[in-house]
C-alpha positions as a Markdown table, in Angstrom:
| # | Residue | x | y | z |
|---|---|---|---|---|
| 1 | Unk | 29.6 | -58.3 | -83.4 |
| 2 | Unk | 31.4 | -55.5 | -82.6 |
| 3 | Unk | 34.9 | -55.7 | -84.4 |
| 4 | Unk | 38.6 | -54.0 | -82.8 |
| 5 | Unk | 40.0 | -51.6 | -85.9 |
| 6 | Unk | 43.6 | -52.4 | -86.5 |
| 7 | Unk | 44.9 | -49.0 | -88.3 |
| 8 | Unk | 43.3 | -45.5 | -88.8 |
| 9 | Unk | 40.4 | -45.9 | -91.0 |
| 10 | Unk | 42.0 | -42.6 | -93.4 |
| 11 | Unk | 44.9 | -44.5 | -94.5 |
| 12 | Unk | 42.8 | -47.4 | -95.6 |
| 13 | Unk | 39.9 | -45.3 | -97.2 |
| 14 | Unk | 42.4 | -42.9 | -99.7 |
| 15 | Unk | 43.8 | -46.4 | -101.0 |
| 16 | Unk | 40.9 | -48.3 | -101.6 |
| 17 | Unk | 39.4 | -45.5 | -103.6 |
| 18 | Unk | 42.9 | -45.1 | -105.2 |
| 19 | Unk | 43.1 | -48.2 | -107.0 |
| 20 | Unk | 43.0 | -48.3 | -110.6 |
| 21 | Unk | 39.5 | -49.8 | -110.8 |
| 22 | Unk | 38.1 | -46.8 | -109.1 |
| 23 | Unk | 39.6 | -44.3 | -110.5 |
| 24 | Unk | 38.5 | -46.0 | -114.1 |
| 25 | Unk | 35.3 | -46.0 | -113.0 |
| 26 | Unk | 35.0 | -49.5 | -112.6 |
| 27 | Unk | 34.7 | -51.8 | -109.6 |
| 28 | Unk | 36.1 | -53.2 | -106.9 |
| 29 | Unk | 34.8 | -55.3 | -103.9 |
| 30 | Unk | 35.8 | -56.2 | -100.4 |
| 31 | Unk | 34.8 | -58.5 | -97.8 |
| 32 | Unk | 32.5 | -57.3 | -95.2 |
| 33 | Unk | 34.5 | -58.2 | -92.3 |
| 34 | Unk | 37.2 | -56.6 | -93.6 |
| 35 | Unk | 36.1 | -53.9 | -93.8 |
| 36 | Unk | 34.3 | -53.4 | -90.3 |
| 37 | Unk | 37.5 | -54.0 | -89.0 |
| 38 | Unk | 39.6 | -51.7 | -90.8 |
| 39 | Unk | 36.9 | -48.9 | -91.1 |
| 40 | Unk | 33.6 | -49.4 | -90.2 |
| 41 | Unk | 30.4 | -50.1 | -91.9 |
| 42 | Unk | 29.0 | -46.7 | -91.2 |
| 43 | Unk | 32.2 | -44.8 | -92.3 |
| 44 | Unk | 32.4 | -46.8 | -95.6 |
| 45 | Unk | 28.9 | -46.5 | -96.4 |
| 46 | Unk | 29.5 | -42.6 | -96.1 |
| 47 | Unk | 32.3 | -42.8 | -98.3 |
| 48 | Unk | 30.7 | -44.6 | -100.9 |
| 49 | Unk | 28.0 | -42.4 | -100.7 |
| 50 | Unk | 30.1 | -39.0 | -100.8 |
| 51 | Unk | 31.8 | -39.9 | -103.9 |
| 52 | Unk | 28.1 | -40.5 | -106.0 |
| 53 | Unk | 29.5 | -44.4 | -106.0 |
| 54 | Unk | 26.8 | -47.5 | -105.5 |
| 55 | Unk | 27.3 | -49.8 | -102.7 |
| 56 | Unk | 25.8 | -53.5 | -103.4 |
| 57 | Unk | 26.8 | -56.5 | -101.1 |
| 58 | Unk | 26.6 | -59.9 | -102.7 |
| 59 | Unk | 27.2 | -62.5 | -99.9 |
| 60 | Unk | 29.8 | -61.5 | -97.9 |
| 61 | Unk | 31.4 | -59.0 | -100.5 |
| 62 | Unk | 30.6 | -55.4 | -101.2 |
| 63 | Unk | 30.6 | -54.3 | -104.2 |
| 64 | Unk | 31.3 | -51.2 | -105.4 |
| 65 | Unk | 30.6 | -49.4 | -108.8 |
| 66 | Unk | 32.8 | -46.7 | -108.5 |
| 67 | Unk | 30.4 | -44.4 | -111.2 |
| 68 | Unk | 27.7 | -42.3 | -110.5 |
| 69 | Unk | 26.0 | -43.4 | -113.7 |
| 70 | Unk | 22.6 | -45.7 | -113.2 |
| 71 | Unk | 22.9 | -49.1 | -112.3 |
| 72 | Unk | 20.8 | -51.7 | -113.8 |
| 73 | Unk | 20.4 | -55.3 | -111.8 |
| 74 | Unk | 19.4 | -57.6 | -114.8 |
| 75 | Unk | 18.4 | -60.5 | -113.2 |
């Protein structure tokens, strides 16, 4: 399903990736509808992807390690 954006997707994209957990190098998540509608799967995937950030989705959450260090899924 095809979802309407509601603002400009730049807006959106420099605040997400300002937040404290990112910029810590921690991690922060966000539902999946939410963020087709306010950006677009494509766009965030390349954003994700631009800083050297891993992109997991758990349900209907992403999840984003925001460090470019390895990633291990335990179990």
């Amino acid at each position: 399903m095809q979802m309407i954006r509601t603002t400009a997707p730049e807006p959106w994209i420099a605040e997400i990736f300002s937040a404290k957990a990112a910029l810590r190098g921690g991690v922060i998540r966000r539902d999946v509808d939410w963020v087709e509608r306010e950006v677009g799967h494509d766009r965030f995937c390349h954003e994700v992807r631009r800083r050297g950030f891993h992109l997991l989705r758990a349900g209907r959450q992403y999840v984003i390690v925001c460090s470019p260090d390895p990633v291990q899924i335990l179990f």
